[in-house]
C-alpha positions as CSV (number, residue, x, y, z in Angstrom):
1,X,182.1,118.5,12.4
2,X,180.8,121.5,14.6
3,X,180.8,121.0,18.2
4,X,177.1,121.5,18.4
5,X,176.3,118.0,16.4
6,X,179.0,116.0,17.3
7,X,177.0,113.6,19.5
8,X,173.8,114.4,17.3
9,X,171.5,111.0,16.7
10,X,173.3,109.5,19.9
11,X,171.5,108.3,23.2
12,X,172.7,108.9,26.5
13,X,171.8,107.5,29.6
14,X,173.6,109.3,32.6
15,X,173.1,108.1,36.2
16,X,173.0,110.6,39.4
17,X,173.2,113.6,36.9
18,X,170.5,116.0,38.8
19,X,173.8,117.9,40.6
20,X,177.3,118.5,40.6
21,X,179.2,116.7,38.0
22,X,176.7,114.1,36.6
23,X,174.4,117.4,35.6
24,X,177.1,119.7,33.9
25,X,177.5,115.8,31.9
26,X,173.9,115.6,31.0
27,X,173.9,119.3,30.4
28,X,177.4,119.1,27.8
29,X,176.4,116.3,25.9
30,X,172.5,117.3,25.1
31,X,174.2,120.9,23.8
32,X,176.5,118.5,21.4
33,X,173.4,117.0,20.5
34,X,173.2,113.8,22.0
35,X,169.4,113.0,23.7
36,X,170.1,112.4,26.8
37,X,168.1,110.5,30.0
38,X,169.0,112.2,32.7
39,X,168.1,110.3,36.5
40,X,168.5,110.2,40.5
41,X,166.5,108.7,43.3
42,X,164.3,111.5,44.1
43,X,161.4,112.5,41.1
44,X,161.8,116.5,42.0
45,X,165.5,116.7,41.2
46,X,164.8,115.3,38.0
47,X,162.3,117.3,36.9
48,X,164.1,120.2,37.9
49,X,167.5,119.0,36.1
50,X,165.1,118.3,33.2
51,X,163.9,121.9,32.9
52,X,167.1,123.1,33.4
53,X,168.7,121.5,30.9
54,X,165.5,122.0,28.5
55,X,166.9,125.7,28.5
56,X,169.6,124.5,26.0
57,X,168.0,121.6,24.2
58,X,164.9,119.6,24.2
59,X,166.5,116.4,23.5
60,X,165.8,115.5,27.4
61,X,163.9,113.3,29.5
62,X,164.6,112.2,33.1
63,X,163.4,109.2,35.1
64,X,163.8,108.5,39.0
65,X,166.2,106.0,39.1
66,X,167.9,104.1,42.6
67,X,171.2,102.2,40.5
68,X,171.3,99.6,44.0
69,X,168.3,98.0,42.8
70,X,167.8,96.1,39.6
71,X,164.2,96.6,38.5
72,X,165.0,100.3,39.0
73,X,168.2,100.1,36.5
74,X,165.7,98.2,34.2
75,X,163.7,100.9,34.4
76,X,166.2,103.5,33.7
77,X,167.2,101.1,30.5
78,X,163.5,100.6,29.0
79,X,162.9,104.1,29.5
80,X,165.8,105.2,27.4
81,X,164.9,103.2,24.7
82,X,161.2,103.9,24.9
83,X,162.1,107.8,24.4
84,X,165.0,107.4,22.3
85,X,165.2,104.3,20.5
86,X,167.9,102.8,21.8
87,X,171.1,103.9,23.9
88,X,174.4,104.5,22.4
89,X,176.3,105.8,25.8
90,X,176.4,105.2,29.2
91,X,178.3,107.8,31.6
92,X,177.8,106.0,35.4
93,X,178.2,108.9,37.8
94,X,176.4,107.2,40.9
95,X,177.9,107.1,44.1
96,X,178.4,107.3,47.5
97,X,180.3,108.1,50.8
98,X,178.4,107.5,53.6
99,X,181.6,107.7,56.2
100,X,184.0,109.8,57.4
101,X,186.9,107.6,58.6
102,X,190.0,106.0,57.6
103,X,189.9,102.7,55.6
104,X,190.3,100.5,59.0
105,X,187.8,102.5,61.0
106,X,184.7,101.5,58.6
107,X,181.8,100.0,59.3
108,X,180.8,97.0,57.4
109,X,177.7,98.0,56.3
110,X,179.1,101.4,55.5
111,X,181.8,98.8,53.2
112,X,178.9,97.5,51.7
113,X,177.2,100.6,50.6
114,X,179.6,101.9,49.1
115,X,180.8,99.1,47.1
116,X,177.0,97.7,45.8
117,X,176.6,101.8,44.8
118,X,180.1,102.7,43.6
119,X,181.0,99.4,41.6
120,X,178.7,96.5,41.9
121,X,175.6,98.7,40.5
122,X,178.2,100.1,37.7
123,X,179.3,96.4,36.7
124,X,175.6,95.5,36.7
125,X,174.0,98.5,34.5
126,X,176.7,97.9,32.1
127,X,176.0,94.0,31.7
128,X,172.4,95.5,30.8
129,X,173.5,98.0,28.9
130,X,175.7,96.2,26.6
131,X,173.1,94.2,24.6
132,X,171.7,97.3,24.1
133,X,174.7,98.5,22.1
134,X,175.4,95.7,20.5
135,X,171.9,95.9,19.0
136,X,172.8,99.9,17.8
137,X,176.1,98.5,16.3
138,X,178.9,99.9,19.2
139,X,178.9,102.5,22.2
140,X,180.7,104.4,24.5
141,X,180.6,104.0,28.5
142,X,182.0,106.3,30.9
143,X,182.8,105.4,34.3
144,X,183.5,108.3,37.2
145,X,185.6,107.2,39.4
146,X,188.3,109.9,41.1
147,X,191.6,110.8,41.7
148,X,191.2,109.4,45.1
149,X,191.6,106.6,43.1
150,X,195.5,106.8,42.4
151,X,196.0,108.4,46.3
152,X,193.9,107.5,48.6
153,X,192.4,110.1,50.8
154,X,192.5,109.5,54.6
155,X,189.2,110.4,55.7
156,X,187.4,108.7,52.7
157,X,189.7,105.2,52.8
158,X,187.1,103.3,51.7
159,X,185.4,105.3,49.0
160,X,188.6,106.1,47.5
161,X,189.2,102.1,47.3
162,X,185.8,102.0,45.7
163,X,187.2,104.4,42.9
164,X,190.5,102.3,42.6
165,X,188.4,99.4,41.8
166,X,186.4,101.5,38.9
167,X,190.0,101.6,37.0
168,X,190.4,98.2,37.0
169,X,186.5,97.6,35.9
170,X,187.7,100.0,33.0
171,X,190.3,98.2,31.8
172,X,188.7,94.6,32.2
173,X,185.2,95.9,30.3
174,X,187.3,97.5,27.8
175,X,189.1,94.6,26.7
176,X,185.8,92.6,26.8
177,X,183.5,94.9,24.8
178,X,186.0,96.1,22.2
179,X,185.3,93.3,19.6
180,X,181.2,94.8,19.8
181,X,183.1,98.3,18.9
182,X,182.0,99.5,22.3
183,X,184.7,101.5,24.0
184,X,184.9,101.9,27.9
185,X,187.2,104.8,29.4
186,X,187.4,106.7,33.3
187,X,187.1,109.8,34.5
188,X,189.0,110.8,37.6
189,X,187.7,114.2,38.7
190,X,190.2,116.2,41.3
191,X,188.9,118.2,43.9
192,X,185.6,119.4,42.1
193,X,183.0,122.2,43.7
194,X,180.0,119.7,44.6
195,X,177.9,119.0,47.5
196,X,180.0,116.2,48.0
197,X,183.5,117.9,47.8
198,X,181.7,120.0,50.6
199,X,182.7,117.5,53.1
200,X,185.8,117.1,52.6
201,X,186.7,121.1,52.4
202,X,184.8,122.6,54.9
203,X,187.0,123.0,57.0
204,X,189.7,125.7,56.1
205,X,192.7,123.7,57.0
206,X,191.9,120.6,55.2
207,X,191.0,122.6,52.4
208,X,194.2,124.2,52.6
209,X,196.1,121.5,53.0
210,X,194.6,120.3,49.8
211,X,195.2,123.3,47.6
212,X,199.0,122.5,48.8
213,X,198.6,119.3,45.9
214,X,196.8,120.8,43.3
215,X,199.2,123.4,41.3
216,X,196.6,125.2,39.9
217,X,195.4,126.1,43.0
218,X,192.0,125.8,43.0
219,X,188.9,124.1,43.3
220,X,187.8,122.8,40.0
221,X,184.4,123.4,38.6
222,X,181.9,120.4,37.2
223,X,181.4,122.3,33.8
224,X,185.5,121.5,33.6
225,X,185.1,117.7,33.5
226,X,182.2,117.6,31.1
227,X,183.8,118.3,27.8
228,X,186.4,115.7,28.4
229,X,183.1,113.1,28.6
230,X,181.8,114.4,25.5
231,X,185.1,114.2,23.5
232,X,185.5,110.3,24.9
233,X,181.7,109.6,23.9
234,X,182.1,110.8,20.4
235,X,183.6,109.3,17.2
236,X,186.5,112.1,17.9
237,X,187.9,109.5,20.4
238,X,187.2,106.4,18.3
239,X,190.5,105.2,18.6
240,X,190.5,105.6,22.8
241,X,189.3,102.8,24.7
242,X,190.5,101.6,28.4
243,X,191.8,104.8,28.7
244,X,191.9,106.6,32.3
245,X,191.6,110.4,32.3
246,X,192.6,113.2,35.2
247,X,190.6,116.1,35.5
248,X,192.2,117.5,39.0
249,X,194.4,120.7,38.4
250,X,197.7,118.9,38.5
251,X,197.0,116.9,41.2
252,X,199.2,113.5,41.8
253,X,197.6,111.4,39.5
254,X,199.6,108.3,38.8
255,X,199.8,104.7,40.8
């Protein structure tokens, strides 16, 4: 089986995949020949991930998609299977970080943010999402969570207990969905070059000081987690479910 048809005559949905790491995603898996639905909240992003993307493959549509709010995820899911068929995998990549702070220092609407975005809108497109696979015989969701997950970060305490809760979403899904021959696996991205990672290494001593942990020594890049997500989507990980998976350079990545 080449590498260019591995995930031919699958469906993928992938949430906030316009930039950054949910792109290079959407980008891998349509050139291993998946048809992929590509979203975000704002319609130009799309269209421009859309075109980009159509540069490697026309198996490609995008919708405008907020994951906080149900009839939008509805949406998202009826559009999929409107273009496509049906929808075979689900990589959720939405999130967000709307502080600064350490864990005790958080607002509570800034607490609830992030945890409707980061796990209560992932728990609730995969209870739609699941029929939908059952119907197409099996699946494969992928959950991004990060290595903030295993060690929390200071100044992100509360996104990085967000993440933590993604593993244990994993394993709990996982266990649930296996009998449907859906598997459910993590991925815990290091220190990737994002807009988001921006915030966190702007400045040159916390970026630094961050190097000091990773013994690669550098910044990773989004195309660098995307393979990983297509192995664990196709039939080559068949046997892998519940699984968590560190893409950070060497990074400390155990509890």
């Amino acid at each position: 089986m080449s590498l260019q048809t591995k995930l031919t005559g699958k469906v993928a949905v992938v949430t906030a995949s316009t930039e950054g790491i949910g792109f290079a995603i959407a980008k891998r898996l349509a050139i291993d020949g998946a048809s992929v639905v590509i979203s975000s909240r704002k319609k130009e992003k799309v269209d421009k991930a859309v075109d980009d993307i159509k540069l490697v493959s026309n198996k490609v549509s995008g919708i405008p998609c907020h994951v906080g709010k149900a009839e939008e995820r509805q949406r998202l899911l009826d559009f999929a299977v409107s273009q496509y068929g049906g929808i075979d995998i689900l990589v959720s990549n939405a999130a967000v970080n709307p502080v600064m702070c350490q864990i005790l220092d958080t607002p509570e609407d800034a607490w609830d943010k992030i945890f409707d975005v980061n796990v209560k809108s992932a728990f609730l497109l995969t209870k739609q999402i699941v029929p939908l696979m059952e119907a197409r015989g099996g699946g494969s969701i992928l959950y991004v969570s990060s290595i903030a997950a295993f060690k929390p970060m200071e100044i992100i305490g509360a996104y990085s207990v967000s993440k933590t809760t993604l593993l244990g979403l994993t394993k709990a899904v996982a266990a649930q969905c296996v009998s449907s021959n859906i598997r459910v696996n993590c991925l815990c991205p290091g220190v990737i070059e994002t807009k988001f990672s921006e915030g966190i290494t702007a400045h040159d001593s916390t970026g630094e000081l961050l190097m000091q942990y990773v013994p690669m020594g550098r910044i990773g890049k989004p195309d660098e987690c995307a393979g990983l997500v297509s192995f664990l989507c196709s039939d080559d990980a068949s046997y892998i479910t519940g699984e968590t998976f560190c893409v950070a350079g060497g990074y400390f990545s155990r509890l």
